[in-house]
C-alpha positions as CSV (number, residue, x, y, z in Angstrom):
1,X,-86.1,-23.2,-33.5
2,X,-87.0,-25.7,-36.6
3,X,-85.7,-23.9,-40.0
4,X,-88.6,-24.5,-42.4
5,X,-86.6,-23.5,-45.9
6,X,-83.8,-20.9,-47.0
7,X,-84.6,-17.8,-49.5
8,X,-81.9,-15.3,-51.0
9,X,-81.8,-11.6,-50.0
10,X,-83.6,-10.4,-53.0
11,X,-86.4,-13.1,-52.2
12,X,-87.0,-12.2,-48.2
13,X,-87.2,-8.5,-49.8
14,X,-89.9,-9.6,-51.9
15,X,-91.8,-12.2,-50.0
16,X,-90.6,-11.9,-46.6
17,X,-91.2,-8.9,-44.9
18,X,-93.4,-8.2,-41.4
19,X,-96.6,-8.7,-41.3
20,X,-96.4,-10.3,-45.1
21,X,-97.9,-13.9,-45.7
22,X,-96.2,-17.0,-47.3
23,X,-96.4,-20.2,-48.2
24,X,-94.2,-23.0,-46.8
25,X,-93.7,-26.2,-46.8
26,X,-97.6,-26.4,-48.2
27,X,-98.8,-24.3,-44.6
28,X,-99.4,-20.7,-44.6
29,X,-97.1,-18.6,-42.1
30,X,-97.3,-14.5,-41.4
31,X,-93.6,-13.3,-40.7
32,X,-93.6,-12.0,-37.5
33,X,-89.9,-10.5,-37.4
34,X,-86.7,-10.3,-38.8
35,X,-84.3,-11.9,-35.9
36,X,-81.4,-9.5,-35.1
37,X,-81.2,-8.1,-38.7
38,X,-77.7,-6.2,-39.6
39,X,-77.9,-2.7,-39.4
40,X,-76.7,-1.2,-43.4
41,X,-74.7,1.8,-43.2
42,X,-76.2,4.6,-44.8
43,X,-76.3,8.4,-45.1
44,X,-79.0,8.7,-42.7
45,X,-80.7,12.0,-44.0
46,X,-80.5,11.1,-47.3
47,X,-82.5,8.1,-46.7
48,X,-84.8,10.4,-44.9
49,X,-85.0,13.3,-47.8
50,X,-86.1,10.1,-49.7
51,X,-88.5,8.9,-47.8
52,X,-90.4,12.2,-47.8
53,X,-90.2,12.2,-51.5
54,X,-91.6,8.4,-51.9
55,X,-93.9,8.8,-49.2
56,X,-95.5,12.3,-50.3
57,X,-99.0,11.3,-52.0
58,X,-99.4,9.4,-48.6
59,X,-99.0,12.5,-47.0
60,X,-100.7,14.4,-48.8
61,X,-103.7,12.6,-48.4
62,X,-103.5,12.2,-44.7
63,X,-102.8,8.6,-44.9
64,X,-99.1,8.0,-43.8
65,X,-100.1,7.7,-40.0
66,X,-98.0,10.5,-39.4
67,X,-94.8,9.7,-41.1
68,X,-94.0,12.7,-43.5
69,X,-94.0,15.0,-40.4
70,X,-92.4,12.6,-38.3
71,X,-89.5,12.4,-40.8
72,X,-89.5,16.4,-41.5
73,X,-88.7,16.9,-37.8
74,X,-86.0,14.2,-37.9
75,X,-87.1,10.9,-36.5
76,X,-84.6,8.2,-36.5
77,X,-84.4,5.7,-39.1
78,X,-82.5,2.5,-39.7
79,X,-81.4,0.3,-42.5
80,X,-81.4,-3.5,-41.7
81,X,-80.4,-6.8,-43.6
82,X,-81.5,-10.1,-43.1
83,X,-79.0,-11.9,-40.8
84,X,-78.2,-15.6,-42.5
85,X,-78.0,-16.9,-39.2
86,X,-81.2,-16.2,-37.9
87,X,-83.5,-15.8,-40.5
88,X,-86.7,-14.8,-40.2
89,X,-89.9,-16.1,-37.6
90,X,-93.0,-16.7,-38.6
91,X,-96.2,-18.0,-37.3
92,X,-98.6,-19.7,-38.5
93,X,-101.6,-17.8,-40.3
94,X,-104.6,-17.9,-40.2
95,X,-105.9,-20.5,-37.7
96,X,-108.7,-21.2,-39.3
97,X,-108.7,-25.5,-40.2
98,X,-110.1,-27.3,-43.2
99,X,-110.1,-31.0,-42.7
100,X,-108.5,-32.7,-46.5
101,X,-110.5,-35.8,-45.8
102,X,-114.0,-34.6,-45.4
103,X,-113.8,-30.6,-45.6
104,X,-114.9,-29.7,-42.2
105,X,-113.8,-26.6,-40.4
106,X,-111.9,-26.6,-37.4
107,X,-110.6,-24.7,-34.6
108,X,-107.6,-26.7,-33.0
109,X,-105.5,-28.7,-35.6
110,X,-103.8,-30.5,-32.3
111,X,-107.5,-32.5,-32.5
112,X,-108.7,-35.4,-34.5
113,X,-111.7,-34.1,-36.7
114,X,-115.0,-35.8,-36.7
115,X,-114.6,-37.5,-39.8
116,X,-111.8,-39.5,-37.5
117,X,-108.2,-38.2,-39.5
118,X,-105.9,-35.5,-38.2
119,X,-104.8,-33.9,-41.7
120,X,-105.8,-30.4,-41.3
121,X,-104.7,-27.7,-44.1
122,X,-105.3,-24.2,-43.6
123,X,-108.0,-22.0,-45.3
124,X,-106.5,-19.6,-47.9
125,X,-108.6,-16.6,-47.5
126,X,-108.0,-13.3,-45.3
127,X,-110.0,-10.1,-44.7
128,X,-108.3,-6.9,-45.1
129,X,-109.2,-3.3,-45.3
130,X,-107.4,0.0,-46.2
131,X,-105.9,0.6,-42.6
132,X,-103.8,-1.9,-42.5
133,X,-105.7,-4.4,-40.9
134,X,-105.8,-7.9,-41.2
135,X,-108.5,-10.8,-39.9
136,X,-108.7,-14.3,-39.9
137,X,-112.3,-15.5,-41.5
138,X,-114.9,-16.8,-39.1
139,X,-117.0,-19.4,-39.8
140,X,-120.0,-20.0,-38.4
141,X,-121.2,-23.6,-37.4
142,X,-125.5,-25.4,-37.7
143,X,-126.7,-24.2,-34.3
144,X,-128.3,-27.9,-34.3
145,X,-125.2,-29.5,-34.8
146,X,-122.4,-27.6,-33.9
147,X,-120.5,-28.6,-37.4
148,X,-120.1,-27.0,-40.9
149,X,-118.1,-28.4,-44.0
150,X,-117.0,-26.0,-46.5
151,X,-118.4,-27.2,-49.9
152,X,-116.2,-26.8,-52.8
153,X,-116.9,-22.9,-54.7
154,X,-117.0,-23.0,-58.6
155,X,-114.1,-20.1,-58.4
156,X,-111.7,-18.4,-56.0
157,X,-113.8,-15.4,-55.3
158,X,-114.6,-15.3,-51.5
159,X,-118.3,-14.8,-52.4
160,X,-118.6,-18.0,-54.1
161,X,-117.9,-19.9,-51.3
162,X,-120.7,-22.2,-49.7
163,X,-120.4,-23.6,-45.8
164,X,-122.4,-26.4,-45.4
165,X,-123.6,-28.6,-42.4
166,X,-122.4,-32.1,-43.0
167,X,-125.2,-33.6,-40.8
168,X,-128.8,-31.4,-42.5
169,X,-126.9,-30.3,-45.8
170,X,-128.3,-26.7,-45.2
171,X,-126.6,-24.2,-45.9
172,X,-124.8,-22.3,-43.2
173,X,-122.8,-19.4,-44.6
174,X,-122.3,-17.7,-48.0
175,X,-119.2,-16.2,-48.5
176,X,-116.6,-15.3,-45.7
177,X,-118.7,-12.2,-44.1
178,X,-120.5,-9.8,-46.1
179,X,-120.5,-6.1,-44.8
180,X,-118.1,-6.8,-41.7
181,X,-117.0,-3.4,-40.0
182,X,-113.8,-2.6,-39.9
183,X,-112.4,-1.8,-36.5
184,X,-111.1,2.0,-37.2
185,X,-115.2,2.5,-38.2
186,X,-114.3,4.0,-41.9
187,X,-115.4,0.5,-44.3
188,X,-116.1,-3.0,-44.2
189,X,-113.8,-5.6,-44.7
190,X,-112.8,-7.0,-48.1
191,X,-111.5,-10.9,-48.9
192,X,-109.5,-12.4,-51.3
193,X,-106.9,-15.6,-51.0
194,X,-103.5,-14.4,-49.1
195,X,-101.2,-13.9,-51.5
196,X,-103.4,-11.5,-53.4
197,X,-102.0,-7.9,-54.4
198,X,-104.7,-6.1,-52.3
199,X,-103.9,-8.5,-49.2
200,X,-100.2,-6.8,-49.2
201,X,-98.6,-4.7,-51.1
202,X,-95.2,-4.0,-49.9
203,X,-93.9,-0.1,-50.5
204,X,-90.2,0.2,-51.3
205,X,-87.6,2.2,-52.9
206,X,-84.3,2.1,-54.4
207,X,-81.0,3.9,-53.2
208,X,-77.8,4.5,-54.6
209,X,-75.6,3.5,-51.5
210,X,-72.5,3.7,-51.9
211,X,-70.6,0.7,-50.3
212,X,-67.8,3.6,-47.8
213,X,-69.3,5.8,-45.9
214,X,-66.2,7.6,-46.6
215,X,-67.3,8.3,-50.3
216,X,-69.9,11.0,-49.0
217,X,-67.7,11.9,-46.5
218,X,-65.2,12.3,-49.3
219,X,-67.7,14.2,-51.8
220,X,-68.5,16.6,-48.8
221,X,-65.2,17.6,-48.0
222,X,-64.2,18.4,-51.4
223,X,-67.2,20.8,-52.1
224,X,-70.0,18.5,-51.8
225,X,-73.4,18.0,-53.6
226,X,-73.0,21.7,-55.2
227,X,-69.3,20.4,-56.7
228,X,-71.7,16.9,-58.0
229,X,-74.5,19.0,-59.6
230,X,-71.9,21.4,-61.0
231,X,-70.0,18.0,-62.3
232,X,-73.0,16.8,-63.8
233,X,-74.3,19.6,-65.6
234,X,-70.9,20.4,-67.7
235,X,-71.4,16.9,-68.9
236,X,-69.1,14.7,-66.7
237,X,-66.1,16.0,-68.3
238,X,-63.7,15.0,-66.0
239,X,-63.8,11.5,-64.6
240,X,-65.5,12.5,-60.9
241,X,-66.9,15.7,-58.9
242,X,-63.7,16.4,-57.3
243,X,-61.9,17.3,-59.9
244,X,-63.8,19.6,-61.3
245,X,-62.3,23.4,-61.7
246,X,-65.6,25.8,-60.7
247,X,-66.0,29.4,-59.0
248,X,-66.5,29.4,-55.1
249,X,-70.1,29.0,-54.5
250,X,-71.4,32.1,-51.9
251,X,-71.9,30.3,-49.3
252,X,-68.7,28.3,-49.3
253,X,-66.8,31.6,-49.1
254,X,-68.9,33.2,-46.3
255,X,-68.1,30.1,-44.6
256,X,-64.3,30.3,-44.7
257,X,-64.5,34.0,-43.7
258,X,-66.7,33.2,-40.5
259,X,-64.3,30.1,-40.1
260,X,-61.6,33.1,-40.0
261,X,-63.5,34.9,-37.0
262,X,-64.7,37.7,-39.4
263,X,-68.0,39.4,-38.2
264,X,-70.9,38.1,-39.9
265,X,-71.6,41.8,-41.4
266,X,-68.2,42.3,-43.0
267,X,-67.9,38.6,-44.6
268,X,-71.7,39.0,-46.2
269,X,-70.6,42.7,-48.0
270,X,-67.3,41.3,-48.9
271,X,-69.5,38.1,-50.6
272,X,-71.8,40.3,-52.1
273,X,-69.7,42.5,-53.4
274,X,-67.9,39.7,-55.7
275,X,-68.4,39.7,-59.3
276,X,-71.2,37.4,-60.9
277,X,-69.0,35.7,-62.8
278,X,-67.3,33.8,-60.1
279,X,-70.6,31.8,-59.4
280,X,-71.3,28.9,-61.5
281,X,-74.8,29.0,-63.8
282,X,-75.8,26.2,-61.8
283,X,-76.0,28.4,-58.4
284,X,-78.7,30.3,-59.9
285,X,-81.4,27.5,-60.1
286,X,-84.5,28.1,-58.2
287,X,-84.0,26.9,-54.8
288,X,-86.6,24.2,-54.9
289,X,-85.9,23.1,-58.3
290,X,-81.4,23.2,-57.2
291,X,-82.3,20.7,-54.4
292,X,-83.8,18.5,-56.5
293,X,-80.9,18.6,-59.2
294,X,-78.3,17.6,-56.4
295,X,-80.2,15.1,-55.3
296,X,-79.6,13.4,-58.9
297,X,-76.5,14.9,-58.9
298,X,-75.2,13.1,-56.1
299,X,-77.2,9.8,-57.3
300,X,-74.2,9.9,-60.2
301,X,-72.1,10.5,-58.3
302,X,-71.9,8.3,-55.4
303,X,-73.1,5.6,-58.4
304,X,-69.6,6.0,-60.2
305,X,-67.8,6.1,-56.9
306,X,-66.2,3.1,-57.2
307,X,-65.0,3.9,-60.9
308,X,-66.6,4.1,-64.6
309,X,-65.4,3.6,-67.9
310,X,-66.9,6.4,-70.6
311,X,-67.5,5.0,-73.9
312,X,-65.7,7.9,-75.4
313,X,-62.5,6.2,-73.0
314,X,-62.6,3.4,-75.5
315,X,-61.0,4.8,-78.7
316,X,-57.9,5.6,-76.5
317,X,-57.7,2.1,-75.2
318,X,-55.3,-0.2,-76.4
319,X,-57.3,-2.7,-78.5
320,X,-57.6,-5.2,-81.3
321,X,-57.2,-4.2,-85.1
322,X,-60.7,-5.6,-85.3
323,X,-62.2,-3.4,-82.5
324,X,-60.5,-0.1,-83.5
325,X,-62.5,1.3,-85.9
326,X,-65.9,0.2,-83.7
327,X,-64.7,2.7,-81.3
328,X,-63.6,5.0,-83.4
329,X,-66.7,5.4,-86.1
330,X,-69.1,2.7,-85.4
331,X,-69.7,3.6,-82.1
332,X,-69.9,7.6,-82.1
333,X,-72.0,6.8,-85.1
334,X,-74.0,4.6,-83.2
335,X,-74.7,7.2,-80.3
336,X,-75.5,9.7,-82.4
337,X,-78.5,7.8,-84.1
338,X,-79.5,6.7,-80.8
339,X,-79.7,10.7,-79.7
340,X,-77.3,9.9,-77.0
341,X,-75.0,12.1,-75.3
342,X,-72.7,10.0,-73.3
343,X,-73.1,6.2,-72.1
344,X,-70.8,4.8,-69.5
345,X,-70.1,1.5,-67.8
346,X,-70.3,0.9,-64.4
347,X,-68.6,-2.0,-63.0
348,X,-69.7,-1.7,-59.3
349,X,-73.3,-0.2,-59.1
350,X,-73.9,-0.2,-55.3
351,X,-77.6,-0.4,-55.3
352,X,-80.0,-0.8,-51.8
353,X,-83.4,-1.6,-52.3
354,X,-85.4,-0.9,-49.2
355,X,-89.2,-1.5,-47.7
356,X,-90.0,1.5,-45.7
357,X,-94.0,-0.4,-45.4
358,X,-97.2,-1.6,-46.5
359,X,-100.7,-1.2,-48.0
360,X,-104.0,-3.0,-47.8
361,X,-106.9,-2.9,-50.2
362,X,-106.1,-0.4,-52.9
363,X,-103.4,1.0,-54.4
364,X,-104.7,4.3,-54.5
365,X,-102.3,6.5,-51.9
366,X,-105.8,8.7,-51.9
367,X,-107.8,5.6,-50.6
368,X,-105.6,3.2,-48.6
369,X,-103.0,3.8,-45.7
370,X,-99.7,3.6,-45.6
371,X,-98.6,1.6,-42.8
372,X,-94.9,2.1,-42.0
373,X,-92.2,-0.6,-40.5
374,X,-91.1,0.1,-36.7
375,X,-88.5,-0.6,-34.1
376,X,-89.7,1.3,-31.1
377,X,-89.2,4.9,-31.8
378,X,-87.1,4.4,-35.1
379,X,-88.2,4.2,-38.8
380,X,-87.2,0.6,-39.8
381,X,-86.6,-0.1,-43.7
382,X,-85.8,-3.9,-44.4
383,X,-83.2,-4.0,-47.4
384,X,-81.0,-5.7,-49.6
385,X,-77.9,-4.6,-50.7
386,X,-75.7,-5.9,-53.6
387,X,-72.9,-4.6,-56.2
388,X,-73.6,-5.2,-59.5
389,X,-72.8,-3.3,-62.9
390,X,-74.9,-1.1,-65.1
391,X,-75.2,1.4,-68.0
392,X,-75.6,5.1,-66.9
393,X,-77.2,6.8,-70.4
394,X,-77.4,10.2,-70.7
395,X,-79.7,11.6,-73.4
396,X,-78.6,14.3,-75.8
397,X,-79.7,17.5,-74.0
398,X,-79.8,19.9,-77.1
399,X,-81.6,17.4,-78.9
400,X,-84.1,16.9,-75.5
401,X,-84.5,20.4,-75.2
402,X,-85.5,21.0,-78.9
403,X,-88.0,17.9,-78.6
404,X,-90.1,19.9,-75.9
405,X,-90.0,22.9,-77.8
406,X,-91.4,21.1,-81.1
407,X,-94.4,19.7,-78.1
408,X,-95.3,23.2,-77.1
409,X,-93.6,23.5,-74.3
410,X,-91.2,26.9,-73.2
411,X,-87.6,26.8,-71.9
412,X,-86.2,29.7,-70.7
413,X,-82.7,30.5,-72.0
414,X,-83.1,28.4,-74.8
415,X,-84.4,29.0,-78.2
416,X,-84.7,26.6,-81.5
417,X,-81.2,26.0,-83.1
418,X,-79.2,26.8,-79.4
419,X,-76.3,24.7,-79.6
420,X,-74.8,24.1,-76.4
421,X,-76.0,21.4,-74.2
422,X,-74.9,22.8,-70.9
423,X,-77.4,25.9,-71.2
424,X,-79.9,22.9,-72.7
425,X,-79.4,20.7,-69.3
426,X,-80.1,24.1,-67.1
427,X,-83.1,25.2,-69.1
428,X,-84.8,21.5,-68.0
429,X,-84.0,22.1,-64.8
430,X,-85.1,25.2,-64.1
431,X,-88.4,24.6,-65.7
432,X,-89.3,21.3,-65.8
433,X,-91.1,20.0,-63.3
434,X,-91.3,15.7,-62.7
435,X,-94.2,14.6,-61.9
436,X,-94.5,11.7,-59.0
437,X,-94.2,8.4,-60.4
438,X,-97.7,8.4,-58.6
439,X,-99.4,11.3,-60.1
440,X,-101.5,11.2,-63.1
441,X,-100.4,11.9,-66.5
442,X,-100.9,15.6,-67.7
443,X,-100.1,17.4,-70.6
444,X,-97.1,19.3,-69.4
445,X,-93.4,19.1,-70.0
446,X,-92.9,17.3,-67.2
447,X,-94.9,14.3,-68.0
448,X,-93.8,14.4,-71.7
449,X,-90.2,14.5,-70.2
450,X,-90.5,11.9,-67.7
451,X,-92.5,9.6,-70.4
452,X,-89.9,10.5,-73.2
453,X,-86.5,8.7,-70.0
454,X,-89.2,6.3,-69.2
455,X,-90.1,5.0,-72.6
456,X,-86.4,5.3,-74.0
457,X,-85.1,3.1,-70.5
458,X,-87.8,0.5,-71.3
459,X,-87.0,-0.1,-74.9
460,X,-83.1,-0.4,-74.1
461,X,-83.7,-2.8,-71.5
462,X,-86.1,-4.9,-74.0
463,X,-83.3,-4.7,-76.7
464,X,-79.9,-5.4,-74.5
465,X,-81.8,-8.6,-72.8
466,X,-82.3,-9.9,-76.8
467,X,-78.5,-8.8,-77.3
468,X,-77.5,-10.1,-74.0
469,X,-79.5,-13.9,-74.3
470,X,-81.3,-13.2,-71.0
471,X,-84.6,-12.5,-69.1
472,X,-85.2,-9.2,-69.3
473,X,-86.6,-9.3,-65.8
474,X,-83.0,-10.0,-65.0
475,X,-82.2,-5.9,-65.3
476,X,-83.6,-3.0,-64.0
477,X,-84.0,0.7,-64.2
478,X,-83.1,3.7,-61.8
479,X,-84.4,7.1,-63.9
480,X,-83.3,10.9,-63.4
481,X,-85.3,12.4,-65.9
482,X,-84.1,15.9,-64.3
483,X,-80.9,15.2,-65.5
484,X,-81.8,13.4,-68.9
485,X,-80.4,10.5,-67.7
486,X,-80.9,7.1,-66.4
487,X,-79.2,3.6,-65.1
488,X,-80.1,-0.2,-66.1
489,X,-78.0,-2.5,-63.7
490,X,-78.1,-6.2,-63.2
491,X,-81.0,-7.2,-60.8
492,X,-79.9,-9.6,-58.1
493,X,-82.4,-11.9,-59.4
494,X,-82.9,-13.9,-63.0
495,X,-80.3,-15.7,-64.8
496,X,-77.5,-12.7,-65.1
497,X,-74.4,-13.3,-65.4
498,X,-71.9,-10.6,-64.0
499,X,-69.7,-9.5,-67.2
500,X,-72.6,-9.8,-69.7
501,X,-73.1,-5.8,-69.3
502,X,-69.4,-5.4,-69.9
503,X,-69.5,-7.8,-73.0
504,X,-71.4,-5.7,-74.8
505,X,-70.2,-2.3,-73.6
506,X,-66.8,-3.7,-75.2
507,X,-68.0,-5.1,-78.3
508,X,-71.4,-5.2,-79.4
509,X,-72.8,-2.0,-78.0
510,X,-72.6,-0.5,-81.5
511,X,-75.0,-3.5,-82.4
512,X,-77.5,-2.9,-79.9
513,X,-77.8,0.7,-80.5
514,X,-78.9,0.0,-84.2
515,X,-81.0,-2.4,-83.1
516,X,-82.3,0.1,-80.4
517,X,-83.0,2.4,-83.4
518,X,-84.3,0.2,-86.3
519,X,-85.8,-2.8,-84.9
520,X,-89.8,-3.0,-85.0
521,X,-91.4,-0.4,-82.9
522,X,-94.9,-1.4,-84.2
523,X,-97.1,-3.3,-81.5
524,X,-98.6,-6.2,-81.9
525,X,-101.7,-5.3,-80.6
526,X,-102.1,-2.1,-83.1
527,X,-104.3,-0.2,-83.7
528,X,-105.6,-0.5,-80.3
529,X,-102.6,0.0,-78.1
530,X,-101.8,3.2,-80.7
531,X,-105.1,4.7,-80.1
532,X,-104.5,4.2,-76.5
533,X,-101.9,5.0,-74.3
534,X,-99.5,3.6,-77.3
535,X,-97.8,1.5,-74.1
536,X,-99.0,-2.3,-73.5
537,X,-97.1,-5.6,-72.6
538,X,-96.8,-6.4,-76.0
539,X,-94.7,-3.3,-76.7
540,X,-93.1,-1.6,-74.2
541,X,-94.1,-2.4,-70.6
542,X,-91.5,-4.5,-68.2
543,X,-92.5,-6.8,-65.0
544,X,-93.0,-4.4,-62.1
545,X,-89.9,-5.9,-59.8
546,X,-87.7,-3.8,-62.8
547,X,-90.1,-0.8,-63.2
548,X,-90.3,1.7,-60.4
549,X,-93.1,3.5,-61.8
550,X,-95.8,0.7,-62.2
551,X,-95.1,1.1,-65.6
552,X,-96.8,4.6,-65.9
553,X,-95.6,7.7,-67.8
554,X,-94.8,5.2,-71.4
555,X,-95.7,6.0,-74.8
556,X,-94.1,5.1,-77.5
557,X,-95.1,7.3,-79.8
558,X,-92.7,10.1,-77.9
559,X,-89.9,8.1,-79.5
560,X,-91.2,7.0,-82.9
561,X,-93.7,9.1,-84.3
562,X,-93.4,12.0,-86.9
563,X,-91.4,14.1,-84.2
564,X,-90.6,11.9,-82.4
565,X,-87.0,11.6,-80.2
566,X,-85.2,9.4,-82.7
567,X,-86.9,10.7,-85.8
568,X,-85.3,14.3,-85.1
């Protein structure tokens, strides 16, 4: 089988995927498959408690072709990577032929066209509708001459094209097929050149996976997510979950008694009948709103597996004469302005992004189907692995929790002037509820919590790419607004260099934390982008392969204005 060219991971993920069009060696191909992919290990049902969560305003529109159930009952999924061996296939798509000499259309490019050359290109344009399906145009030829030439359009827009006969000059066909049903029955079918947005739109999301299998394993044995969410809520303390010193949760302890053949009667009065105080704070969280929390939890978790390095660690570090008092004032000083809690480095960030499927037509979840990736009776997700480093930045919860009071908003165990940022963190948790990254904006705390993570991740990844001397589409973010918190790791794309992050961590980061905080926040495009969502490309926005949320939920005027964030 002829190899036609050679992509990266990161650019099959992109631009390579089933069913996804791409350009080649000047010919247009479809990918057909992945050939024997590698299978990725991964924690299997926490891939599928994500899916439900990225996949929900499919399902709850109905359009997910039976996924979200599929996945609540259990349904198999798998995590593959492209094998460098095999590659990809592809076929050539669509078969519809436009002679470069003289512009006819053909049907076979294995024939000489009439014009008398055998140089046949391939037309650029394919119908699609919101099911998912795909068609080639057809062209109809003069019924007296059983030819048509496609006569150049003044733009790109389907509609503007004009198909000819070469022999009368009347004209044939305008446009590519006006009003065409749509097999499933529900619409007509729309066109626009291949590569458009609307002509795919792959659906993916981001894990933290870590690189061992034993790490969960690990986690689990030694109190599991509960001993993470515990971990992350006392402020990462101590340097991972397992060594941190909290009461016996309930359940564990009616577990050990069961696992000691006690009757299931006796071991639930001699639970209930322990004092209060031997649960943790964090045990009383609303059940829905505690799943969510160790889900993040165990995002940090399994993210600092491998190690981190607290920026508090530094100070204690042996170090130059010239570096000592940065760690010692310039830096706390630094993270105070910034409203900052705790910022870590993290040298080996084990980050999987994924495609789970695709969309056709529009983005809307409400007016499009999701159509998901197979392998017989298994979920497939195509994805790419790699290691690379990050920040994990954790905002000042006190400060957080006093911002949503000043907006209007109510937290419940915490009042203006509260000090302590572990009753702060449970107070967002147990009444904050994040919005989908989908979902419109509304006024609640929420969406003014989720905009305030957003807004702050986007402005530091602005402001380290000036420090850093890179693209700034060369890092990323991974948010946990529940938490207060979020990551910006090195993309497996751009012009990084691994040990730039670090760099700075070690020596500048008090610099980019001023400049964080003073440097212009004005946008170019005032007053208009102020009187509008106070978010634009000029100010604050990213390029969508290093926002996860379409860059949606920004403003920021939650940052810099009269009460704002950094203004408190």
């Amino acid at each position: 089988m002829r190899q036609l060219s050679k992509r990266s991971g990161s650019q099959m993920m992109r631009a390579f995927l089933p069913y996804q069009t791409v350009d080649l060696n000047r010919r247009i191909y479809q990918v057909t498959e992945w050939k024997a992919p590698e299978v990725v290990e991964v924690d299997r049902e926490m891939v599928r408690r994500r899916l439900r969560g990225d996949i929900y305003p499919w399902t709850l529109a109905d359009h997910d072709m039976g996924m979200g159930q599929a996945l609540q009952r259990g349904a198999p999924v798998e995590v593959v990577r492209v094998d460098d061996r095999f590659g990809v296939h592809v076929t050539r798509f669509p078969r519809v032929w436009l002679c470069n000499g003289c512009r006819r259309i053909g049907r076979n490019q294995n024939v000489r066209c009439r014009c008398g050359t055998k140089d046949w290109t391939q037309l650029h344009y394919l119908g699609v509708h919101e099911c998912g399906r795909v068609v080639e145009p057809w062209i109809r030829q003069c019924p007296a001459h059983q030819d048509v030439r496609l006569d150049s359009p003044k733009s790109a827009k389907a509609a503007d094209i004009r198909f000819v006969c070469p022999e009368c000059r009347q004209l044939v066909q305008q446009g590519l097929g006006f009003n065409r049903k749509c097999e499933c029955g529900n619409g007509t079918i729309r066109w626009n050149v291949h590569k458009a947005r609307m002509v795919y739109t792959p659906r993916s999301m981001v894990l933290i996976n870590p690189p061992d299998p034993e790490r969960m394993a690990e986690l689990n044995r030694n109190g599991g997510a509960r001993q993470a969410l515990i971990w992350v809520v006392e402020g990462l303390a101590v340097p991972s979950p397992n060594e941190v010193d909290a009461p016996e949760s309930a359940e564990h302890a009616l577990q050990k008694l069961l696992d000691m053949k006690i009757p299931r009667e006796v071991a639930e009065m001699a639970v209930a009948a322990r004092p209060e105080a031997q649960e943790h704070p964090a045990d009383r969280l609303p059940a829905d709103r505690r799943e969510l929390a160790v889900q993040g939890a165990v995002d940090i978790a399994m993210a600092v597996a491998e190690g981190h390095r607290p920026v508090s660690a530094l100070a204690a570090e042996t170090s130059p004469p010239s570096l000592t008092d940065a760690y010692q004032v310039r830096y706390p000083r630094a993270l105070q302005r910034a409203g900052i809690a705790g910022l870590d480095l993290v040298d080996k960030f084990p980050v999987l992004q994924a495609a789970y499927g695709y969309t056709r037509g529009e983005d809307d979840p409400a007016r499009c189907t999701l159509v998901p990736f197979r392998n017989g009776t298994k979920y497939r997700l195509y994805g790419y692995r790699s290691d690379t480093e990050a920040f994990l930045i954790r905002l000042d919860p006190a400060r957080v929790a006093d911002w949503l009071l000043a907006r209007g908003h109510r937290l419940s165990g915490w009042s203006a002037g509260d000090t302590d940022p572990q009753a702060a963190r449970l107070a967002v948790l147990t009444d904050v509820d994040i919005p989908h990254r989908q979902d419109a904006p509304a006024p609640t705390a929420g969406s003014d919590l989720l905009k305030l993570v957003h807004t702050y991740a986007h402005r530091f990844v602005r402001q380290a790419a000036v420090l850093c001397g890179i693209d700034r589409d060369a890092l990323s973010e991974y948010l946990l607004p529940g938490h207060l918190a979020f990551f910006v790791y090195a993309a497996a794309r751009g012009d990084f260099v691994l040990g730039g992050m670090q760099a700075v961590f070690e020596s500048n980061l008090d610099d980019l934390l001023t400049e964080f905080v003073d440097a212009e926040h004005r946008c170019p495009l005032d007053p208009g982008c102020a009187r509008g969502s106070g978010a634009c490309s000029a100010c604050v926005h990213l390029g969508e392969p290093s926002c996860r949320y379409f860059n949606r939920f920004l403003d920021r005027r939650v940052l810099f204005e009269r009460d704002g964030y950094l203004r408190r």
